[in-house]
Structure formats: structure tokens, C-alpha cells
TITIMAR-325988 format. One record per residue (C-alpha): x, y, z; residue number from 1; residue in one letter. Coordinates in nm, 3 decimals. Layout:
+---------+---------+---------+-----+---+
|       x |       y |       z |   k | r |
+---------+---------+---------+-----+---+
|       X |       Y |       Z | NUM | A |
...
+---------+---------+---------+-----+---+
//
This chain:
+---------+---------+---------+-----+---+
|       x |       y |       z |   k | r |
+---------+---------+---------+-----+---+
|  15.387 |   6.190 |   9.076 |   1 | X |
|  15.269 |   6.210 |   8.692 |   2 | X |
|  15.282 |   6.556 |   8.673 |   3 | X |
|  14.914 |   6.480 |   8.503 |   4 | X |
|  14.702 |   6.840 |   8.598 |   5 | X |
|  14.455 |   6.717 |   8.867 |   6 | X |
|  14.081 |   6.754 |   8.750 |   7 | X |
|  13.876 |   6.932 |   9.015 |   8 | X |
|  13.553 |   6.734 |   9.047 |   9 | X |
|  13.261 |   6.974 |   9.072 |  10 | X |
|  13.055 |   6.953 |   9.411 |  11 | X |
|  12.719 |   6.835 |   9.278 |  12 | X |
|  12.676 |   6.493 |   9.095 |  13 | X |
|  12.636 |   6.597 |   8.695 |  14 | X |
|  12.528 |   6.928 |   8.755 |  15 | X |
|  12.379 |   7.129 |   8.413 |  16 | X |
|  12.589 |   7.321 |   8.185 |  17 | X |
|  12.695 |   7.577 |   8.374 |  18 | X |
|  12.562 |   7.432 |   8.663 |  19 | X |
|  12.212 |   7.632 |   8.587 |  20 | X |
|  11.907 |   7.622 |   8.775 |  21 | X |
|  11.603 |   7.531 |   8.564 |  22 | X |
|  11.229 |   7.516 |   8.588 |  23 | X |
|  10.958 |   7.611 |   8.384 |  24 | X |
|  10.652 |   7.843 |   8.451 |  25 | X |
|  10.300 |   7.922 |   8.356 |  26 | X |
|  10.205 |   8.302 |   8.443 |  27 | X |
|   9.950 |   8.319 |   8.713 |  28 | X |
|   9.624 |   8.481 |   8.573 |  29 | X |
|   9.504 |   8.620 |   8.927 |  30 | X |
|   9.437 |   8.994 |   8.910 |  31 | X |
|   9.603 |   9.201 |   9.136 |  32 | X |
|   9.532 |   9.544 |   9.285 |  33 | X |
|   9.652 |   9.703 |   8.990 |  34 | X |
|   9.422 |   9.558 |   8.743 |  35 | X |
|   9.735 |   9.315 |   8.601 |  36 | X |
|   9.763 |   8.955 |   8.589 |  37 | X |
|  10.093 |   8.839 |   8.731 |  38 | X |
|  10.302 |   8.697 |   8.949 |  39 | X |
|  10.469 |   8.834 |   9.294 |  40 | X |
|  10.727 |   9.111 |   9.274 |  41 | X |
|  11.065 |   9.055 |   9.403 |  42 | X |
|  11.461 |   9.054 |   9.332 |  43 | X |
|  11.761 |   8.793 |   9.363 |  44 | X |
|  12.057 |   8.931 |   9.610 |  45 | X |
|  12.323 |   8.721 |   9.395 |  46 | X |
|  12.199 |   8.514 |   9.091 |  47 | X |
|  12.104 |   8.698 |   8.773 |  48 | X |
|  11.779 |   8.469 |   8.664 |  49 | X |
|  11.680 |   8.481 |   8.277 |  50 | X |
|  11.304 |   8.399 |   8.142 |  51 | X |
|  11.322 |   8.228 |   7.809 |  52 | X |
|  10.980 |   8.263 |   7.637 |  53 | X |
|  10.811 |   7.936 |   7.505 |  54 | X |
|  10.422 |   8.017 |   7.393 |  55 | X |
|  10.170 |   8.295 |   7.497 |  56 | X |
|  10.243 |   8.671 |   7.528 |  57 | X |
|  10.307 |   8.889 |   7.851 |  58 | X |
|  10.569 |   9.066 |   7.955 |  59 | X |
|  10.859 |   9.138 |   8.266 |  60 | X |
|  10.803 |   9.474 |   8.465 |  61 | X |
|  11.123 |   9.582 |   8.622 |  62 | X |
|  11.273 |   9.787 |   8.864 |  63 | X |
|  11.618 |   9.930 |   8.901 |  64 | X |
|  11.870 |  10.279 |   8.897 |  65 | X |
|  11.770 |  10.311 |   8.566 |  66 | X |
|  11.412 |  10.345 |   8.654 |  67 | X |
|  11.107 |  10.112 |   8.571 |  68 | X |
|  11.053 |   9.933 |   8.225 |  69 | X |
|  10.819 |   9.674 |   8.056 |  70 | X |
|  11.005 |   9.409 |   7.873 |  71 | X |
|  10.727 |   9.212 |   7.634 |  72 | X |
|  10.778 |   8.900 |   7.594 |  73 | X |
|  10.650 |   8.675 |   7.328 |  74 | X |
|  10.775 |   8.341 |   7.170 |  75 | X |
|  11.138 |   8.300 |   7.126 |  76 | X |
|  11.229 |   8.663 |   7.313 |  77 | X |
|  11.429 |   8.661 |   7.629 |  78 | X |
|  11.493 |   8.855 |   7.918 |  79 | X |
|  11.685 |   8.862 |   8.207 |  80 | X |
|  11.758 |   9.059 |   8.492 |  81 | X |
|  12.108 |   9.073 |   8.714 |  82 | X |
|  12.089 |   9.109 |   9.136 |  83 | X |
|  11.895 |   9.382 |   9.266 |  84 | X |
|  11.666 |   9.418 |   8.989 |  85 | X |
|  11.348 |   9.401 |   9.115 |  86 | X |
|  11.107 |   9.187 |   8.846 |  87 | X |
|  10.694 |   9.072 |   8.789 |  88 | X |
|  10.601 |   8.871 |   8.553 |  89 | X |
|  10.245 |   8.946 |   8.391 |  90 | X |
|  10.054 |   8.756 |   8.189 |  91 | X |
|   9.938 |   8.860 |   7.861 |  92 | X |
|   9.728 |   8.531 |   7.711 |  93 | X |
|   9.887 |   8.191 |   7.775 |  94 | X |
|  10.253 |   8.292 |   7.890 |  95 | X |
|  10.495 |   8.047 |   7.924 |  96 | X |
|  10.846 |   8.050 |   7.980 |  97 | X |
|  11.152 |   7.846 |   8.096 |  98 | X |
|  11.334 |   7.981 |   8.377 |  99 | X |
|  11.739 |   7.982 |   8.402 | 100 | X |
|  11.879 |   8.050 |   8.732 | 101 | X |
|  12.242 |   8.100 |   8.800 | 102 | X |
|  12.391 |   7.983 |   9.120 | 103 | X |
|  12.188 |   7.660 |   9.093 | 104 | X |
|  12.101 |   7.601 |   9.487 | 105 | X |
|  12.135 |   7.964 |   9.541 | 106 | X |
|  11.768 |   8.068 |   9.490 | 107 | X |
|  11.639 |   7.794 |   9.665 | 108 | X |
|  11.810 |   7.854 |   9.976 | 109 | X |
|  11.656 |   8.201 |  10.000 | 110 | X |
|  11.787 |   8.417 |   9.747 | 111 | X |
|  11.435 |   8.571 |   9.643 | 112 | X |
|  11.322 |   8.862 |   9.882 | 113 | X |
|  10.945 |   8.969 |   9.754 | 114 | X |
|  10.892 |   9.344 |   9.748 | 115 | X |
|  10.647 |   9.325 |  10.104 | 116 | X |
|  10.568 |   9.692 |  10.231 | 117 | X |
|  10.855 |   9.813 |  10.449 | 118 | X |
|  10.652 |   9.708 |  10.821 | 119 | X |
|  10.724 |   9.358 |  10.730 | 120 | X |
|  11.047 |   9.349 |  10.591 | 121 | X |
|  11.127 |   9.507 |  10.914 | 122 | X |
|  11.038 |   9.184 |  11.082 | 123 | X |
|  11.206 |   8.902 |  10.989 | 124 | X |
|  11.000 |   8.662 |  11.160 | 125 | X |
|  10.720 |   8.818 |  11.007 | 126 | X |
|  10.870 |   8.829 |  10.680 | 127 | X |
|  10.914 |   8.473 |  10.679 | 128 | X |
|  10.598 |   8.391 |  10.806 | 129 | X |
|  10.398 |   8.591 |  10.506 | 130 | X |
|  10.609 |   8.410 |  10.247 | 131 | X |
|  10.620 |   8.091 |  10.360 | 132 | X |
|  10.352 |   7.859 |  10.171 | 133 | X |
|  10.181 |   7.506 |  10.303 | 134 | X |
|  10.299 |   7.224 |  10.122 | 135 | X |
|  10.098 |   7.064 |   9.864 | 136 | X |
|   9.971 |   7.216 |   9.553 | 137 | X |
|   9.585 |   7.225 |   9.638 | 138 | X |
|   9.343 |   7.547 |   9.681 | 139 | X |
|   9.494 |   7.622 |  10.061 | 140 | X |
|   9.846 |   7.675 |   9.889 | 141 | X |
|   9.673 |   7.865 |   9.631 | 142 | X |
|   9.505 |   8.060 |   9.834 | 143 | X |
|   9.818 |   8.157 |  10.016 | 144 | X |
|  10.025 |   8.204 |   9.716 | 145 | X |
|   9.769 |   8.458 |   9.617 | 146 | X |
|   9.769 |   8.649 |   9.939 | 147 | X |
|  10.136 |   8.646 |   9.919 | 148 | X |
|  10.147 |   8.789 |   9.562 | 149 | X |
|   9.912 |   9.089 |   9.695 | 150 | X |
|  10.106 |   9.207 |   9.951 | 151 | X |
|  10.450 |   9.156 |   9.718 | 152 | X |
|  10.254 |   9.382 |   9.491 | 153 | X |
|  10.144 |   9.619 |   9.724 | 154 | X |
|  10.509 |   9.694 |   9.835 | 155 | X |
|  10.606 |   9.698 |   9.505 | 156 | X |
|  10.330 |   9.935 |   9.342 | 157 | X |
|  10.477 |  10.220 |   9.594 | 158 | X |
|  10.817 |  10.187 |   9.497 | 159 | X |
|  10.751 |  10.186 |   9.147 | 160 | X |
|  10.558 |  10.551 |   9.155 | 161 | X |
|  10.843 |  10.651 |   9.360 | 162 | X |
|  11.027 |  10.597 |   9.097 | 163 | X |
|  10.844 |  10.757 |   8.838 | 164 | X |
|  10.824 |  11.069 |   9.032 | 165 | X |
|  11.193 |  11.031 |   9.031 | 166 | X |
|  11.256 |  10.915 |   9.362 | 167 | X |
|  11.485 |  10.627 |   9.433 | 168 | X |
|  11.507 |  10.677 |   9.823 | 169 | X |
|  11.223 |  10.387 |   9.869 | 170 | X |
|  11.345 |  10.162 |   9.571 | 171 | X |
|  11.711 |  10.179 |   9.795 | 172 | X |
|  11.594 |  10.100 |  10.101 | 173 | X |
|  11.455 |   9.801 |   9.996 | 174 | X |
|  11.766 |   9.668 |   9.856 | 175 | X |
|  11.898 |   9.760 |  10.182 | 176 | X |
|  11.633 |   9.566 |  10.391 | 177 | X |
|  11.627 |   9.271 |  10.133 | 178 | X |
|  11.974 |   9.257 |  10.202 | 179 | X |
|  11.928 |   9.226 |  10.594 | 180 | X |
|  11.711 |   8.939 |  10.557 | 181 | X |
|  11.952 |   8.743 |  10.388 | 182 | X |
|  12.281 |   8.840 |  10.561 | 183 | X |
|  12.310 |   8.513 |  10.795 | 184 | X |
|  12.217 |   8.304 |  10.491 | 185 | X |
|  12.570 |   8.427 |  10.312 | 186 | X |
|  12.760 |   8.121 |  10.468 | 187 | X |
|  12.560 |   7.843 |  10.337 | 188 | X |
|  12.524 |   8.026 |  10.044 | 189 | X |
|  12.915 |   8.065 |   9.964 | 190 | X |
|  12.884 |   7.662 |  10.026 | 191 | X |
|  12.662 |   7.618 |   9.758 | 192 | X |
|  12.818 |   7.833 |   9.517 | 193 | X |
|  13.206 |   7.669 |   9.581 | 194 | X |
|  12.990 |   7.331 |   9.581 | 195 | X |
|  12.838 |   7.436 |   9.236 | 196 | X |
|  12.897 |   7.723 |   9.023 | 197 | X |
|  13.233 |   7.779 |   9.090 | 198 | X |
|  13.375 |   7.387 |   9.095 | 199 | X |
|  13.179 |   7.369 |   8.751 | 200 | X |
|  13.444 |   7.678 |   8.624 | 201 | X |
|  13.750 |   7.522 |   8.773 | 202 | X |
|  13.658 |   7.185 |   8.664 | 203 | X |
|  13.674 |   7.395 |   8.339 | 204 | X |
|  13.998 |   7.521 |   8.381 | 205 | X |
|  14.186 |   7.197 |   8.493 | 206 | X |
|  14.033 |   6.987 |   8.160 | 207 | X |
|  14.182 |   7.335 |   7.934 | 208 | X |
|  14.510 |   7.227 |   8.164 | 209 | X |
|  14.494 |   6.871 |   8.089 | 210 | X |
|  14.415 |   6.940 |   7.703 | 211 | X |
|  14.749 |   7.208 |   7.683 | 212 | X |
|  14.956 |   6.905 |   7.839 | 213 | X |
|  14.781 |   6.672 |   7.562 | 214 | X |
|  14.664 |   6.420 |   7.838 | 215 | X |
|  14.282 |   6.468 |   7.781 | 216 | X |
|  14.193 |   6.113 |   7.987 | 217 | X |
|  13.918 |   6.329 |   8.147 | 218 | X |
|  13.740 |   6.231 |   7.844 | 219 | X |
|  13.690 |   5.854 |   7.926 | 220 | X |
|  13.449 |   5.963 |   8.196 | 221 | X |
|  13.214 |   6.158 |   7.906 | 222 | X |
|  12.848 |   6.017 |   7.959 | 223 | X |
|  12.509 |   6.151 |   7.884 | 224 | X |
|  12.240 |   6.218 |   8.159 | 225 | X |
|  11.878 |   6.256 |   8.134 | 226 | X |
|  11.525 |   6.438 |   8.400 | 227 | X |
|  11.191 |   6.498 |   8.363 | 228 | X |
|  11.012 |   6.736 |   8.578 | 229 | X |
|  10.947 |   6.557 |   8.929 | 230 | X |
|  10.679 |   6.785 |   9.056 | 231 | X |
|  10.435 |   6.957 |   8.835 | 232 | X |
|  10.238 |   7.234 |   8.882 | 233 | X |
|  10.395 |   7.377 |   9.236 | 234 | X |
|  10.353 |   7.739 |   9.359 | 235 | X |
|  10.622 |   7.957 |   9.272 | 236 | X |
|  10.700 |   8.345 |   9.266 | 237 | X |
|  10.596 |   8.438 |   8.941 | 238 | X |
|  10.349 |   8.116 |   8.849 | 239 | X |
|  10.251 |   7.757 |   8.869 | 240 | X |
|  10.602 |   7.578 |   8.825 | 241 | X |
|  10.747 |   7.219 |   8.716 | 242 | X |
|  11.052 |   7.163 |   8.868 | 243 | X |
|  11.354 |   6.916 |   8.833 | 244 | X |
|  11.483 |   6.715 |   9.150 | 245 | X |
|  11.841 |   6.781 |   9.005 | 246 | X |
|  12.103 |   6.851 |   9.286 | 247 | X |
|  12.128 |   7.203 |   9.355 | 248 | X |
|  11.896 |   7.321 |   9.087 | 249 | X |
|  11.525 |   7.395 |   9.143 | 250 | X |
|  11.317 |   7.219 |   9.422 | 251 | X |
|  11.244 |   7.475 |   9.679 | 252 | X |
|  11.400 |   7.438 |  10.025 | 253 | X |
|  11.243 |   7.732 |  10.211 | 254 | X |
|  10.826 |   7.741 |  10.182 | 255 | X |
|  10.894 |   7.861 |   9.774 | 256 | X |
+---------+---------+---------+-----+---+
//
């Protein structure tokens, strides 16, 4: 043996710093129930997600124990927003912002849960069934991206003046019930993340290993990479989205 510290390759093929989710988003313009422009309500179980603002103005409406806020958001400004906080984007004039995910995989594999009233997050077949989209990008998927983003905001428009009358009892019990739907997702999940996130942090700690023993060979394997988006305009939560076929990072696996 050459007593050499062993590198721990990470799980996905030259994953992003970090080993990130990415994917970039223009703010849907449709008008919901409310009067606002916006995308669909919803929180992450596990991942915080982060919206890096680059043109237009708009802003993040959140949910969470510390009540509800309105983040703006304009050129250069980000935001972000750690598991459980429940978040909808609205659009302001143009809004566009890149989206970091962490957990790359994570969110694809079903760790969203939109805000739907409480009679169909009861239902998990149902619950799937209402946000599950057709494939394509053409006015059938638009019309059911809309009709999802309606019902995510009716949900979430009760909670939210629950809230402001100072009752979290509703806002709770939708954590609770988004946390139901997911629960037999966990294992596949954990997979991703050891696959991902967390072989990207030990591959991290054996190369600070290798560098204290002054054998840095890891070094002759340093190359560049390079993506462009490989679908444009698809449906997502919060807007029209270009995504990156990257391993593990941001083309949608489960009708997103």
C-alpha cells in the first residue's frame, strides 16, 4: 500500500460546484385569483433553492413560522428560501432569474409539494394527478400548467390569511401533509444525495487529505467542462424554464 489518501470519486460524472442544480426562469405573467402575476405556490422538503435575479422586477412571497413576507427582487438581488418555506414568485415587468437548487437530483425526483387545498393533498393519487403536466411545451401543457398554478394558489391564499390572523394551525398541517406525500420517496432520495451532494463534500475532504500529505496527484485529472441549455422554454413551478441535461441537476423526472 502507498499510504496515498484515497480520493472519493463523486457519484455523478463532473457534477457543478457544489454539485448545484441550475436552471433559469422567466416569471409567468398569467393572473391569478388574487389579481397577481406569478407562478405556483409551493415548498422543498430538503433542498434550500436560491433565485438569483438577472433583468426585470418582481418579487418572492413567502411563507413560514415567522409569518408571510414579500422579498422584491430586482437586478443583481437574491433570495433564497431553506425547506419548509413555502415560496411564489410574481412578476413585476420582465422578471428573470437563475435558479440554484441544492441537492442537484433532489428536486427533480419530487422534492416540490405545491400548496393544493387540503382535499387533495389528502389524496395522493389525486395529488399527483393535478400536478402532473403533458409533455411538450405547446398550449395543452400551458393550459395545464395554468390550471395547476390556480389551484396551488388557491391552497396557498388560505394559508397565508391564516397566517395573518395569526394562525399557524393550517400553514402546519401542510408541512405535515407535504411531508406524507413524499415519505416513500426518502430512499431514492438519500441515493441521490450520497450519489451527489455529499460525494462532492468528501471528494473535498480526501483532496484537503491528499494536499496535508503533499501528494496533490488529484490535480493531473483538472479539466474544464462546458452546457448550454438543452430544452428551452419548458413548464416549470414558478415560470417558463431552460434547463441543462447535466446529471442530477435540472431536467424534470416527475411531470415538472
Amino acid at each position: 500500500m502507498s499510504g496515498r489518501p484515497a480520493l472519493v470519486k463523486p457519484g455523478l460524472p463532473h457534477p457543478l460546484p457544489g454539485a448545484v442544480g441550475l436552471s433559469h426562469l422567466s416569471a409567468y405573467d398569467w393572473e391569478a385569483a388574487d389579481g397577481v402575476c406569478g407562478g405556483s405556490p409551493h415548498l422543498h422538503l430538503v433542498c434550500t433553492e436560491a433565485y438569483v435575479v438577472t433583468g426585470g422586477l418582481g418579487a418572492v412571497q413567502t411563507l413560514s413560522p415567522d409569518g408571510y413576507r414579500e422579498i422584491p427582487l430586482e437586478p443583481g438581488s437574491i433570495a433564497w428560501f431553506t425547506p419548509g418555506t413555502v415560496h411564489r414568485m410574481v412578476q413585476g415587468g420582465d422578471l428573470r432569474i437563475t435558479v440554484l437548487m441544492q441537492n442537484s437530483g433532489l428536486p427533480e425526483a419530487g422534492d416540490a409539494v405545491f400548496t393544493f387545498p387540503p382535499e387533495v393533498l389528502a389524496d395522493s393519487a389525486r395529488y399527483a394527478a393535478e400536478a402532473r403536466l403533458p409533455p411538450g411545451t405547446g398550449p395543452d401543457t400551458a393550459a395545464a400548467a395554468r390550471r395547476r398554478r390556480d389551484l396551488a394558489v388557491e391552497g396557498y391564499l388560505v394559508l397565508r390569511e391564516a397566517l395573518a390572523d395569526g394562525d399557524n394551525g393550517p400553514y402546519l398541517e401542510f408541512q405535515r401533509s407535504a411531508a406524507r406525500l413524499v415519505r416513500d420517496k426518502v430512499p431514492h432520495w438519500r441515493e441521490l444525495w450520497q450519489a451527489g451532494a455529499l460525494a462532492t463534500a468528501e471528494r473535498t475532504g480526501a483532496q484537503l487529505a491528499a494536499l496535508a500529505s503533499g501528494e496533490p496527484s488529484y490535480l493531473g485529472e483538472s479539466t474544464a467542462h462546458e452546457a448550454t441549455p438543452t430544452r428551452l422554454g419548458g413548464f416549470g413551478m414558478c415560470g417558463r424554464r431552460d434547463e441543462y441535461n447535466l446529471p442530477g441537476t435540472t431536467l424534470p423526472s416527475h411531470g415538472e
